[in-house]
C-alpha positions in Angstrom: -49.5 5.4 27.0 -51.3 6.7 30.1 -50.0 4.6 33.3 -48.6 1.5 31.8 -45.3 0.6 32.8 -42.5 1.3 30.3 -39.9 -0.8 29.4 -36.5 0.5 27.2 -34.8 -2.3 25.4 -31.3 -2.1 24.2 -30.0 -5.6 22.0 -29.9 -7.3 18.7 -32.6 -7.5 15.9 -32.3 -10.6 13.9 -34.1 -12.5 10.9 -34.8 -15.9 12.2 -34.3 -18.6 9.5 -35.7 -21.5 10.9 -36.3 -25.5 10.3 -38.0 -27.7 12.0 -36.0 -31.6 12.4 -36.5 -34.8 13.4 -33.3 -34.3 16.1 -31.1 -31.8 15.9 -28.1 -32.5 14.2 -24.2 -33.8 15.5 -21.0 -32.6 14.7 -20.7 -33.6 10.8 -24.2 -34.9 10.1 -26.6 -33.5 7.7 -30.0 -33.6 8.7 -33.6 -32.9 6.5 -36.2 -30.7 8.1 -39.1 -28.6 6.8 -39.7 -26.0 4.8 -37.6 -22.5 5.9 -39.6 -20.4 7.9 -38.7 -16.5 8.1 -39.7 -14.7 10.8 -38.8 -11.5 13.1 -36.4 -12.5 16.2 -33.1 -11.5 18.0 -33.1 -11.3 21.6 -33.5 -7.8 21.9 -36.7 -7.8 19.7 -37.9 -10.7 21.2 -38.0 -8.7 24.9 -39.5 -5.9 23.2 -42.1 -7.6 21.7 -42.9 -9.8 24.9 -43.2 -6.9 26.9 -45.6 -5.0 24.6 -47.6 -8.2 24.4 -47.7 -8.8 28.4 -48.4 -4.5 29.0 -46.1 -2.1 28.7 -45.2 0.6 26.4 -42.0 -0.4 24.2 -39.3 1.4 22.9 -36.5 -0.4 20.7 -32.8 0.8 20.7 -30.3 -1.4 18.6 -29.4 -1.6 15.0 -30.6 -3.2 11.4 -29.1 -3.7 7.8 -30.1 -1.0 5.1 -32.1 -4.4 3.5 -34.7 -6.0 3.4 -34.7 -7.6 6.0 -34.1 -4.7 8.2 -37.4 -3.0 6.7 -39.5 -6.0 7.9 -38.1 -6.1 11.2 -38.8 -2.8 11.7 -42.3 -2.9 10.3 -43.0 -6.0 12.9 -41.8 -4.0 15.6 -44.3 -0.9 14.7 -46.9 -3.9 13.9 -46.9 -4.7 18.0 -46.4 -1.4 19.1 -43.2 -0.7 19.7 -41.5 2.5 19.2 -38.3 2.1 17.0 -37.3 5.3 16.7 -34.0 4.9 18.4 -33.4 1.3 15.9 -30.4 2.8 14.1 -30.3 1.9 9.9 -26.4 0.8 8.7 -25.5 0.6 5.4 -23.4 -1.2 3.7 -23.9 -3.7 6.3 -26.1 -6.7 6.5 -29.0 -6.9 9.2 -28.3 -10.0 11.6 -29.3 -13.2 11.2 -29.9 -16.5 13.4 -30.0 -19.9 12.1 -32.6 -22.0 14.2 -32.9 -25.8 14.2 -36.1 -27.3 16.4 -36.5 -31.0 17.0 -40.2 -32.3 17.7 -39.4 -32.3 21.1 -39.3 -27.9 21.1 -35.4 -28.4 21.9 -33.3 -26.0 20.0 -29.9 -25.3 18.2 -28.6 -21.2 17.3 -26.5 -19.9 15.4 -26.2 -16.2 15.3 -24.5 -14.2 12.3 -24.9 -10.7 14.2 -24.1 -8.3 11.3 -25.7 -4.8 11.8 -25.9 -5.4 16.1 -22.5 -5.4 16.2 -22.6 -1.6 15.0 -24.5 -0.7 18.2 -22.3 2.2 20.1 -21.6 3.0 23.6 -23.1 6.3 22.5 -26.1 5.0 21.4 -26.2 2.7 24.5 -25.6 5.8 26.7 -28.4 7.5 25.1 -30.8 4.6 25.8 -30.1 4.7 29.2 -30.4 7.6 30.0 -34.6 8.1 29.1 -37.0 8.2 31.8 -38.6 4.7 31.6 -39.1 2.7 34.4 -37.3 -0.1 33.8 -33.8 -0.7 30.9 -33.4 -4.2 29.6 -30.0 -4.6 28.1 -30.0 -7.8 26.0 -25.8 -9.1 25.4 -25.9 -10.1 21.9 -24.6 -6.3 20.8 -20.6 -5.1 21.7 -19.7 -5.2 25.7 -18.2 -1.6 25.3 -22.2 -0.9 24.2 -23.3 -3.1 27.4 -20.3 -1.6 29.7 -22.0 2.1 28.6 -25.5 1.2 28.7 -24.7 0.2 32.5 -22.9 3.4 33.5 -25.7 5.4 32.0 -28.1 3.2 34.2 -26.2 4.2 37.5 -26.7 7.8 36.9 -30.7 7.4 36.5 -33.2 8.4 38.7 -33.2 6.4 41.7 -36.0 3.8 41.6 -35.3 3.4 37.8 -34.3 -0.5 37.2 -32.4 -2.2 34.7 -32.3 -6.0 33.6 -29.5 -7.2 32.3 -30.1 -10.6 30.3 -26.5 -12.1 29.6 -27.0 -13.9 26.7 -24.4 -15.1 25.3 -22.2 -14.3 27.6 -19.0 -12.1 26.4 -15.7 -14.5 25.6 -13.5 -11.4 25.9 -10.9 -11.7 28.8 -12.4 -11.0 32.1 -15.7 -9.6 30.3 -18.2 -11.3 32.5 -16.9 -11.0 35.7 -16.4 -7.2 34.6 -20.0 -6.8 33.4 -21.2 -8.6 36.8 -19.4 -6.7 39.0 -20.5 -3.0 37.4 -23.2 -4.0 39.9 -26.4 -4.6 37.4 -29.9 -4.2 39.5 -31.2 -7.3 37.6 -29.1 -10.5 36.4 -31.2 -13.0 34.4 -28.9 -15.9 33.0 -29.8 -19.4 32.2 -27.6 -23.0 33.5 -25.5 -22.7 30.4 -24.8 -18.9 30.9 -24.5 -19.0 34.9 -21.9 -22.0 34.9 -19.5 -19.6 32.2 -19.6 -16.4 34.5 -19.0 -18.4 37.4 -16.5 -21.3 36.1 -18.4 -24.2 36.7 -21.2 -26.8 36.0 -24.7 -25.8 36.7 -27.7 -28.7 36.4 -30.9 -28.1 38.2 -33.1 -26.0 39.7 -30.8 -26.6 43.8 -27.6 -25.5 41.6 -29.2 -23.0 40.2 -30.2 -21.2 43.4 -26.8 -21.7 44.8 -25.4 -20.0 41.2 -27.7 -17.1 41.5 -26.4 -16.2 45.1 -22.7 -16.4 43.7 -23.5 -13.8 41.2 -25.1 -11.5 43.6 -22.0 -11.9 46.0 -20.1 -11.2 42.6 -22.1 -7.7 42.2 -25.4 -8.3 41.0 -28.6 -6.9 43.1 -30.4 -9.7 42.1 -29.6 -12.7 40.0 -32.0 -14.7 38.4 -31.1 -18.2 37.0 -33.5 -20.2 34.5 -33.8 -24.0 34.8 -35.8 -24.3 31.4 -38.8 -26.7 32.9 -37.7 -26.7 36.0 -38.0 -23.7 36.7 -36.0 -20.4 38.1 -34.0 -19.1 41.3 -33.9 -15.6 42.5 -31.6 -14.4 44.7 -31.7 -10.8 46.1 -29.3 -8.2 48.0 -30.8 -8.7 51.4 -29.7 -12.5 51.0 -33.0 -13.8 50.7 -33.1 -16.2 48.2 -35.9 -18.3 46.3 -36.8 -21.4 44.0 -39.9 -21.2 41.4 -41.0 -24.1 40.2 -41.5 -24.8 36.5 -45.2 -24.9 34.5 -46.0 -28.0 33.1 -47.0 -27.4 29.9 -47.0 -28.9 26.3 -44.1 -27.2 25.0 -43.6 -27.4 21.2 -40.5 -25.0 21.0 -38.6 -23.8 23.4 -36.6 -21.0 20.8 -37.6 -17.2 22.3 -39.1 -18.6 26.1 -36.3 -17.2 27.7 -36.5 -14.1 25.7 -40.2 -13.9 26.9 -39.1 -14.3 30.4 -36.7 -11.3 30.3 -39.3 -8.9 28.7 -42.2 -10.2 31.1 -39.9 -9.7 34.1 -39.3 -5.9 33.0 -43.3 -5.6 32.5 -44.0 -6.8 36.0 -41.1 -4.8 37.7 -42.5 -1.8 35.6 -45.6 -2.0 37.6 -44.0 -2.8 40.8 -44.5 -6.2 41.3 -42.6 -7.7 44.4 -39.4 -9.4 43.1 -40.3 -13.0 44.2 -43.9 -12.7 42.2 -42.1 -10.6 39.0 -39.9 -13.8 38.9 -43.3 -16.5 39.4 -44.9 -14.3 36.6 -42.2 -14.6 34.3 -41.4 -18.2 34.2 -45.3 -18.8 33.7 -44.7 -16.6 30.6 -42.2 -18.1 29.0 -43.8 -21.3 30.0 -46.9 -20.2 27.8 -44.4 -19.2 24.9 -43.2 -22.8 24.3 -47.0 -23.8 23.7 -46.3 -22.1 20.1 -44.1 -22.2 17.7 -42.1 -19.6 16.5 -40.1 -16.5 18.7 -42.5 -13.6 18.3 -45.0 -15.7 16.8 -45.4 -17.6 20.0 -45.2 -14.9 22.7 -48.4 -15.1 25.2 -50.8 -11.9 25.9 -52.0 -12.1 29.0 -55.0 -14.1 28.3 -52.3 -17.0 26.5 -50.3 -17.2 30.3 -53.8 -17.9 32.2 -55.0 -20.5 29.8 -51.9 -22.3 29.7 -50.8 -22.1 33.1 -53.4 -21.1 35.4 -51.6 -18.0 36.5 -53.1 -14.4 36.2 -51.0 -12.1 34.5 -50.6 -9.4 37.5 -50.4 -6.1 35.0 -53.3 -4.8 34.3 
């Protein structure tokens, strides 16, 4: 892979079932949308793939179903380059799934049956941290014990070696994600939703959002990132500088794996040692670029995609 950055990520492999509705659906109401659409996903792929797209070389560490959906995921990952050696096979059970519903505004509504990411082990965590690439990306929809482990493992790496910690969803055990937060992560990337449950309160805009990301670096965190969807993102940093990156506007037509884009494009650009403040501009015109096109891994930008859509050059080469 010569000198391109390399990026580790640890998280969930899913088969995306998704439909496309005219609005997504309330509490008790049954809505008809188009045609199932199957396609590769779970957040941890979805990093891995967006960082193979945007430069780096890949490698995969999580788990899949002895089935057949477990076989295509893996094929899709080789398919983009990703190594997925360390993607453990389960049998006897099932390989995750996530139910997607998209409205024809690109807004979206999850849910997740995790199956065979909830077999990931702190020893398997351990073991992907513990590699020489530059940078770790630890994606939360696979057991905190496997999370809690990853992040020990990352404190006894090389110094210089960076991990991102995307907490998504965040934990709903007692105490979990104040715990996770405080082990001191290098990199926090959360979104409104996931920032106001760490910290225990409401989070709207891209102002709150800067204010939220310097409560979870006084809470542990080197840095914090917080997502404002359109808006933008805020980045605060252990030296208490702090700033606010505006959104891309751009014709978004579904929203479902941006975020996941902007985690794996902010481990490429750290990879290559991109100043934090720039890592942070580049990401959020990534994942501005992946809501031109629909689908998760179908609609994650190469470089060329980001410049086209928003004007920015991707800063890897």
């Amino acid at each position: 892979m010569g000198n391109r950055p390399q990026v580790t990520v640890l998280g969930s492999l899913n088969m995306d079932i998704s439909v496309t509705v005219p609005r997504l659906p309330e509490p008790g109401a049954t809505v008809l949308g188009s045609p199932a659409r199957f396609t590769p996903g779970g957040k941890g792929a979805n990093q891995a793939v967006a960082a193979a797209r945007l430069g780096a070389g890949v490698r995969m560490a999580g788990c899949v179903g002895d089935d057949d959906f477990g076989r295509r995921l893996l094929a899709s990952l080789r398919e983009e380059g990703v190594d997925a050696a360390a993607v453990r096979t389960v049998t006897g059970t099932p390989t995750g799934l996530a139910m997607i519903s998209v409205d024809h505004a690109g807004e979206n509504l999850i849910t997740v049956a995790p199956g065979a990411n909830r077999e990931v082990s702190e020893e398997q965590a351990a073991a992907a941290a513990s590699g020489g690439d530059d940078v770790l990306v630890i994606s939360a929809e696979i057991p905190v014990p496997a999370i809690r482990a990853a992040l020990a493992g990352q404190r006894g790496r090389a110094r210089g070696r960076r991990c991102v910690l995307n907490l998504a969803p965040v934990p709903e055990t007692p105490d979990g994600a104040a715990a996770i937060v405080a082990a001191g992560p290098d990199w926090l990337v959360v979104n409104e939703t996931e920032a106001a449950a760490v910290l225990g309160r409401p989070v709207h805009g891209l102002a709150e959002a800067a204010r939220s990301a310097a409560a979870l670096v006084a809470a542990g965190a080197r840095h914090a990132v917080v997502t404002a969807g359109a808006r933008g993102a805020a980045l605060a940093g252990p030296d208490e500088s702090s700033h606010t990156i505006g959104g891309f506007r751009v014709a978004a037509v579904d929203t479902v794996g941006a975020g996941d884009t902007f985690v794996g494009a902010l481990a490429v650009a750290l990879a290559a040692g991109i100043p934090a403040a720039e890592a942070v501009r580049a990401a959020a015109a990534a994942g501005a670029a992946a809501t031109t096109r629909h689908g998760a891994q179908a609609g994650m930008p190469y470089p060329a995609d980001v410049r086209v859509t928003t004007g920015l050059i991707w800063p890897v080469p």
